[in-house]
N, C-alpha and C positions, 0 to 999 in steps of 0.2 A: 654373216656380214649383211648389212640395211642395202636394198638395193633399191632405186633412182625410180619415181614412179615412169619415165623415160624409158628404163630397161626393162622394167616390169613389161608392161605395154611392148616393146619389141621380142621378149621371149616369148606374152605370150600370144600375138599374133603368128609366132614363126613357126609353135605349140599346132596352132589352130589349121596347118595346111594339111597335116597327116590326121587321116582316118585313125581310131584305134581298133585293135582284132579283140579287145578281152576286156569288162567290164573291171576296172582295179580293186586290190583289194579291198580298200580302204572303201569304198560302198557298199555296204551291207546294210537291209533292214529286219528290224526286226521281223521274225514268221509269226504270223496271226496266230490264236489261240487263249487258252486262259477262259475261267470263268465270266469277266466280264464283257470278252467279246462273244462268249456264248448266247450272254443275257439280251447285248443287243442285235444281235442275228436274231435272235427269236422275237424282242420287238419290232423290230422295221419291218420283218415277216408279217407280225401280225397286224400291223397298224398299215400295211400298203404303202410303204414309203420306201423312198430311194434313197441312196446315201452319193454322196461323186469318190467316195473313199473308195467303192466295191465298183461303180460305173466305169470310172477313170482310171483304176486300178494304179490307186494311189501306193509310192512305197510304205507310207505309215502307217498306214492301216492297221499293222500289227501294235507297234505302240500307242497311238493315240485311242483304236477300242479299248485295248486295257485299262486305259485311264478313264475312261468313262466319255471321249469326246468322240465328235463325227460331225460331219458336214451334212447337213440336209440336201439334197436336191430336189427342188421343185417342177412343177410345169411339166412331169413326165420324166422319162429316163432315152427320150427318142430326140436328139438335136436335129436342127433344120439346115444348117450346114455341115461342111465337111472339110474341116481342121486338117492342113497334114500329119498335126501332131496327138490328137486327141482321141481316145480310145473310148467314149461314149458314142453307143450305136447312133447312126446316119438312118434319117427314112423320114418317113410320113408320119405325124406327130397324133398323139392320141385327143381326142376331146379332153376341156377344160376339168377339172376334178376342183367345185369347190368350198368340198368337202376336207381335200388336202392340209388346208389350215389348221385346220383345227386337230389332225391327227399328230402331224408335225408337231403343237404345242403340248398333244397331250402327252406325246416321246418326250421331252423338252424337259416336262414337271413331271414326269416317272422316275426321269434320271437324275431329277434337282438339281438339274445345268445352271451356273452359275455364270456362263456364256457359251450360246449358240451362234453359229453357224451358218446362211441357209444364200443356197445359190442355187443353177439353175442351168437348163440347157437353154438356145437358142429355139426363140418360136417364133419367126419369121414370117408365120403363118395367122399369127395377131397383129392388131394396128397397135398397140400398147404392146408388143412381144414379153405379153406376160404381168405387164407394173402392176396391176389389180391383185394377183394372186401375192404378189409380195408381200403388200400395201397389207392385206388379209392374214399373211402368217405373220408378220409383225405384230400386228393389233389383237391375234389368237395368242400368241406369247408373250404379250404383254398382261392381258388378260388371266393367263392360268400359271404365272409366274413373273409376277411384277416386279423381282428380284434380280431378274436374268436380263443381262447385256443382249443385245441383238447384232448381228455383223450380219453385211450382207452382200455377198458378191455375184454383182448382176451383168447380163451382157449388156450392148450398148445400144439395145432397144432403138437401133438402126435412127440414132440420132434425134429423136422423139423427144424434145424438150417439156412435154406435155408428159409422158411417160414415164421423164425422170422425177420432175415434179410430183406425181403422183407417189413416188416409193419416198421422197426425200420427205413426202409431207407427212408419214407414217414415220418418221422421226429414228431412224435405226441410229444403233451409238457411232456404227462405221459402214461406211460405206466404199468397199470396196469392185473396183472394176480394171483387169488385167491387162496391159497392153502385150505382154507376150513375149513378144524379140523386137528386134529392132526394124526400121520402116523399109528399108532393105530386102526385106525378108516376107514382107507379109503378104504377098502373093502366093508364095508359097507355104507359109506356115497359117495365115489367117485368110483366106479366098471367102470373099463377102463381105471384111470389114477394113475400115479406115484408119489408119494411126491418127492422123491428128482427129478425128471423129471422136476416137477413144478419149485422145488427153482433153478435146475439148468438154467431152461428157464430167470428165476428175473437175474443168476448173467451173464448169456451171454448177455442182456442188457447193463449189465452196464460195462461189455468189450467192447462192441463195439461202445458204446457213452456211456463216462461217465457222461454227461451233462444232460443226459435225466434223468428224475423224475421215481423212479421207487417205486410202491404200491404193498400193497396184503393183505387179508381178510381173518379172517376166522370167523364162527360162532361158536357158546356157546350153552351148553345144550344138545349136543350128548349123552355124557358117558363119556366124556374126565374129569383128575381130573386137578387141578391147574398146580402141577407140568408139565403136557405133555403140557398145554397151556403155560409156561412161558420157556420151550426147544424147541418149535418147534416157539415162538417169536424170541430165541435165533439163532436159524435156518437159519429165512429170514434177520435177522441184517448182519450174516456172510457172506449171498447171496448177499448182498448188498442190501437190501429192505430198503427203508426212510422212507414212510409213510407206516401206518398200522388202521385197519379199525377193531374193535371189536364189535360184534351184537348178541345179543340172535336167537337161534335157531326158528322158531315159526315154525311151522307143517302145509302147507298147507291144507290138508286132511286127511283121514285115513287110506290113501293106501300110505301114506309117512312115513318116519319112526318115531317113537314117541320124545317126549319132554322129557330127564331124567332129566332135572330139570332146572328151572326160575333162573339167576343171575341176584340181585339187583344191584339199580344204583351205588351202595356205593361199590359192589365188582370190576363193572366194572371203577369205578375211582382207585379202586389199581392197576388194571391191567395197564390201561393208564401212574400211578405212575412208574410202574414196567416198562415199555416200554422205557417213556422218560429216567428213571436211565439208561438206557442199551445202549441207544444210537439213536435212532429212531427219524427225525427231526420233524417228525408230529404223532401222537397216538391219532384216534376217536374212543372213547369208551362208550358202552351204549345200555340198549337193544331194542332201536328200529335202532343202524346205521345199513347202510348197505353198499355197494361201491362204491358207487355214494352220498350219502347222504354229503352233505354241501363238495363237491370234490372243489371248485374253492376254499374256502376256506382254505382247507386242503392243494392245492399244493401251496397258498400264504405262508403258514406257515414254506413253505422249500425256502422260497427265503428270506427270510429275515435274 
């Protein structure tokens, strides 16, 4: 029986007050292995590159190395803040590598990626937190595979409209940048950064090339209820955001901050419902997406 977006919203706020004790069945990922995630263990090994798939300790990591995809991370594998939710190492950031470009694109055209990937930790320890090195693996991949789509998800370069410009002027196909959970929350799940900072970063994008593809993510299962997830969707539509990425929260460890509660597949397809009604040319929803998870796909879906 079709239930009332009304009900929907009051179960699942009411869903949202209990803790869960056991991770449901219905989430499982694939376990890593297989010849082709061999092949790329042994390139990122050898080229010095990082991936956020292994940093992050992404669920997909099993199926997407199979398929020959990954996320690059740049700038280091050491972030300059300290996420409640985020399982990339905290500390004091390494000198600039940049060299990195160019190793990244030679992974890139090894693998004959037909769309790449490449984001990054926070370097808050640069006046540009990084834009040069992006600007650099754009124009190294374009270079050594002029075939291959570029996506790129950058932090919010602590509001450096100079900064953004500089990555937007290297022309990636998507440019995406995550706002996370809802504003509610971001003290504790994003400590250093600003929500509307963030959606304003999405809608200077799409002032200064409207052309470009513009994304953003947040994850499920903070403490946020329905409603603050379907105003702050509302949020990045107004910023101009086209595609939109929905993912369960999962808890790296237990020095991260906890899980207040599992959304089932069947809420996160209302969400997706909700997203497309509102205006949104693409909505991946589901609790193992993540921002990268099935991307070439997702920015097919806005050309068409």
């Amino acid at each position: 029986m079709a239930i009332s977006l009304g009900d929907w919203r009051i179960m699942n706020d009411a869903q949202s007050m209990t803790t869960p004790q056991r991770r449901p069945e219905w989430l499982k990922a694939r376990a890593p292995g297989g010849p082709n995630h061999h092949e790329l263990k042994v390139l990122t090994n050898q080229l010095q590159l990082h991936t956020v798939c292994e940093s992050a300790r992404c669920p997909n990591l099993g199926e997407c190395w199979e398929q020959r995809t990954a996320t690059f991370m740049i700038l280091g594998d050491v972030c300059t803040r300290r996420c409640g939710f985020c399982a990339v190492p905290k500390g004091a950031p390494l000198p600039l590598d940049y060299e990195e470009p160019e190793r990244v694109a030679r992974a890139v055209a090894h693998l004959g990626l037909k769309y790449a990937v490449v984001t990054s930790v926070n370097r808050d320890d640069r006046k540009d937190g990084g834009a040069e090195i992006f600007a650099l693996t754009i124009q190294a991949i374009r270079r050594l595979k002029p075939d291959c789509l570029v996506e790129v998800l950058i932090p919010d370069f602590q509001g450096s409209q100079e900064a953004l410009a500089t990555v937007i002027a290297a022309r990636p196909d998507v440019l995406d940048h995550n706002i996370e959970t809802v504003p509610r929350l971001y003290r504790e799940v994003r400590p250093g950064a600003r929500y509307e900072q963030s959606l304003n970063l999405i809608a200077s994008v799409r002032k200064v090339d409207p052309a470009m593809a513009t994304k953003s993510g947040m994850m499920l299962g903070l403490g946020e209820d329905s409603s603050e997830v379907l105003a702050a969707m509302k949020d990045l539509l107004d910023h101009g955001c086209q595609i939109l990425t929905l993912g369960q929260y999962l808890r790296p460890s237990l020095d991260h901050l906890p899980i207040a509660r599992y959304y089932s597949p069947a809420e996160f397809a209302e969400f997706k419902r909700e997203g497309e009604r509102m205006g949104f040319r693409h909505v991946e929803a589901g609790p193992l997406v993540r921002s990268s998870y099935h991307a070439r796909s997702q920015f097919a879906a806005t050309r068409t």
